[in-house]
N, C-alpha and C positions, 0 to 999 in steps of 0.2 A: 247127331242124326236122330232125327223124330221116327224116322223108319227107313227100313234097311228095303233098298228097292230094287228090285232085277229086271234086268229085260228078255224077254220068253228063251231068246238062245242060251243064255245060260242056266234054266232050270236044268240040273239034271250033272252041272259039271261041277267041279270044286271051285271055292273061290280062293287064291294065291294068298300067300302069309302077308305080303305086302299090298291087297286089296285095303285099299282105307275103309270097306264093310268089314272085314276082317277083324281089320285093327278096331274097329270100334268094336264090335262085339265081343273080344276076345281079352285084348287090352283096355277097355275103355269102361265097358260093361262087368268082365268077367265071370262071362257067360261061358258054360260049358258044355259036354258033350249033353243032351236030353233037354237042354234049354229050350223056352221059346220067345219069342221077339215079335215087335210088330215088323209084319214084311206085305210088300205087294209089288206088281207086276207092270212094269210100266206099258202105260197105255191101256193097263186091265183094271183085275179088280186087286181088292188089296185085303188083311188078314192077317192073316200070323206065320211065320214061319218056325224051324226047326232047325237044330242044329244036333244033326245026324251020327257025325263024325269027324273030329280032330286028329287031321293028320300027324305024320311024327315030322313033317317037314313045316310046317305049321300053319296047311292051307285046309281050309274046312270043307267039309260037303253038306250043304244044308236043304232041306222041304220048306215047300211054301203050301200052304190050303188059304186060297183067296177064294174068298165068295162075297165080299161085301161091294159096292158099286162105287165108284171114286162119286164127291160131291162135280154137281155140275160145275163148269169155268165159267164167270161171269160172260153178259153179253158186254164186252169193252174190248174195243180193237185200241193199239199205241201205235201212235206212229212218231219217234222217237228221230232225231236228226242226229248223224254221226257222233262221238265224242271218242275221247282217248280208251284205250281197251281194256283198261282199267275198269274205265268207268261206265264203260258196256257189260261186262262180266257182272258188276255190281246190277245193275241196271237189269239186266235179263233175270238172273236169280232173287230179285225183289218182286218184279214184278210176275213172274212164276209163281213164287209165295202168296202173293197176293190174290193169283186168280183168274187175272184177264186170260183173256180166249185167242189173242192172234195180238204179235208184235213185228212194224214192222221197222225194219232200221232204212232210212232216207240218207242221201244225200240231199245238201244244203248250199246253197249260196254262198252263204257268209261262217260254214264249218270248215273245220281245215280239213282240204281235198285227202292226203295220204291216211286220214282214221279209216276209209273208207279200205283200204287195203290189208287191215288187220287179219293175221293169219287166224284168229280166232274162229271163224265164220269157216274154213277150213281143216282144221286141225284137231277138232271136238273140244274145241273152248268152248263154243256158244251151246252146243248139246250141254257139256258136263254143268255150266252155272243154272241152264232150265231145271236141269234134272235136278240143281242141289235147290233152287226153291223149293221145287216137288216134294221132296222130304221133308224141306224146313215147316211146312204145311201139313206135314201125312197125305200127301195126297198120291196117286200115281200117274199121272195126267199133265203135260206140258204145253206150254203155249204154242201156235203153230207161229215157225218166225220167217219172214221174209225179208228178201234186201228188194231197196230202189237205189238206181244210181242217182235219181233226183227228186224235185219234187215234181214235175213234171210228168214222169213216167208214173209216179203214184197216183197222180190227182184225174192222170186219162185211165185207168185202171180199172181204178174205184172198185179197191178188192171185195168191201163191206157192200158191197152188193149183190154179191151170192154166197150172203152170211144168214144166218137167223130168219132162213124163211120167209123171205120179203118183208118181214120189216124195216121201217124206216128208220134208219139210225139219227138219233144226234148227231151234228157233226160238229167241234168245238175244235179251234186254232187255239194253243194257251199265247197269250200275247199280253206283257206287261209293259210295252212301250206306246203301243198306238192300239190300247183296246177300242173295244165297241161297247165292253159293258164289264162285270162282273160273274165269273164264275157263284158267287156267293147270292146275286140278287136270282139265281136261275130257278124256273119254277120244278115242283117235281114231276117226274115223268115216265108212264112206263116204255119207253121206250130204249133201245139197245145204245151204244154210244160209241161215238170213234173220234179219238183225241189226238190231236197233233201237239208235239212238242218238242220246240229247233233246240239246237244248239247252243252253247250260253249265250253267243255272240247275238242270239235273237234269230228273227225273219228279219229276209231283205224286203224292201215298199213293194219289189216286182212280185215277191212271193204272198205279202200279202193281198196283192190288187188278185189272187189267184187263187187264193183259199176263198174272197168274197165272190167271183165267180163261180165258184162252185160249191156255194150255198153254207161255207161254214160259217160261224159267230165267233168273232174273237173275242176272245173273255179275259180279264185276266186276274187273276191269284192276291193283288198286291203292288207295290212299286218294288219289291226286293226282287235281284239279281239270282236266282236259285242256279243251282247244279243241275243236269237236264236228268242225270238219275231221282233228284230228290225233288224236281218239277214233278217227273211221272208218277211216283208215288203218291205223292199230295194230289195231285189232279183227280188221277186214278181214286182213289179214297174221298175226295169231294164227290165225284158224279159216281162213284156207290151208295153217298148216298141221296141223290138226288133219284136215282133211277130204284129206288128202294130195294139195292143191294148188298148184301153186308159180307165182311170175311163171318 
């Protein structure tokens, strides 16, 4: 852990012997009673905290003094096409790390329909992997994540339109079977960006006649077959830096 992160309701409470904050700082760190740690507040600001007091059951009670401002989250929305939950957890705390501002998970044509039922999205899987990029970064600040049942519902939506203050987003399809061009020959740009990327299986021809309707450019990376978590990352990190933004 790059920083030990809380959320406002637990200032004030102890955190359990078996909090894995705990464990790192206790076990990991061997950090003690009067110690201090990088700490901040999810969703807030971020700082230092303290460690107050070490229970004799061996759950700690710790102070936070944040006053510093989390850095901003890129302008890049994801819109990610279903995969195994595996490789969603992967995929959401990468690209947390990384910075993007809004993810959203699609269903797909040609994805297998049951990824879509993953208890994760329920059960604070997809909270706990935001929040572990968050750290993996020091940051205190998460991606806002949405679900589509398709792409349909995402593409009538069109959530990046009451994003970034009426700016005009980029809008880029990654597509390495039937592009339109190159991600790499793309000029640079200041403007914000919204990335679509399917499933391994690809876009269906219907999805793609659907993304040119609605004004995106399909670009693509290469002829290789990528993973859709290590599509996002690679995309993601191309048009940072086309849109002159950097981790």
């Amino acid at each position: 852990m790059n920083l030990i992160l809380l959320e406002e309701h637990e200032l004030g409470h102890t955190l359990s012997r078996r909090d894995e904050r705990t464990i790192h700082l206790v076990k990991i760190l061997h950090k003690k009673a009067g110690d201090v740690f990088e700490a901040g507040i999810l969703d807030g600001l971020r700082g230092t905290g303290r460690i107050e007091k070490i229970n004799f059951d061996g759950s700690i009670f710790v102070s936070v003094n944040a006053t510093e401002p989390p850095e901003p989250r890129l302008p890049i929305r994801i819109a990610a096409g279903f995969v195994r939950p595996i490789q969603i957890k992967r995929l959401l705390r990468d690209l947390s790390s990384i910075g993007v501002s809004s993810i959203d998970l699609v269903g797909t044509e040609l994805g297998e329909k049951s990824y879509r039922d993953t208890k994760l999205l329920n059960d604070g899987g997809a909270h706990a992997a935001l929040v572990e990029g968050a750290v993996q970064a020091r940051d205190t600040t998460i991606p806002v994540l949405s679900v589509y049942e398709n792409l349909v519902s995402w593409l009538k939506e069109r959530p990046w339109e009451t994003a970034w203050h009426k700016r005009i987003p980029l809008l880029i399809a990654m597509d390495n079977v039937r592009p339109e061009g190159s991600i790499f020959h793309l000029g640079t740009t200041s403007r914000p960006a919204v990335l679509a990327i399917g499933p391994e299986r690809g876009w269906s021809d219907n999805e793609r006649d659907m993304f040119e309707k609605a004004g995106f450019l399909r670009l693509s990376m290469g002829n290789r077959a990528l993973r859709t978590e290590t599509a996002c990352v690679a995309a993601a990190s191309l048009v940072m830096e086309k849109i002159g933004e950097y981790i």
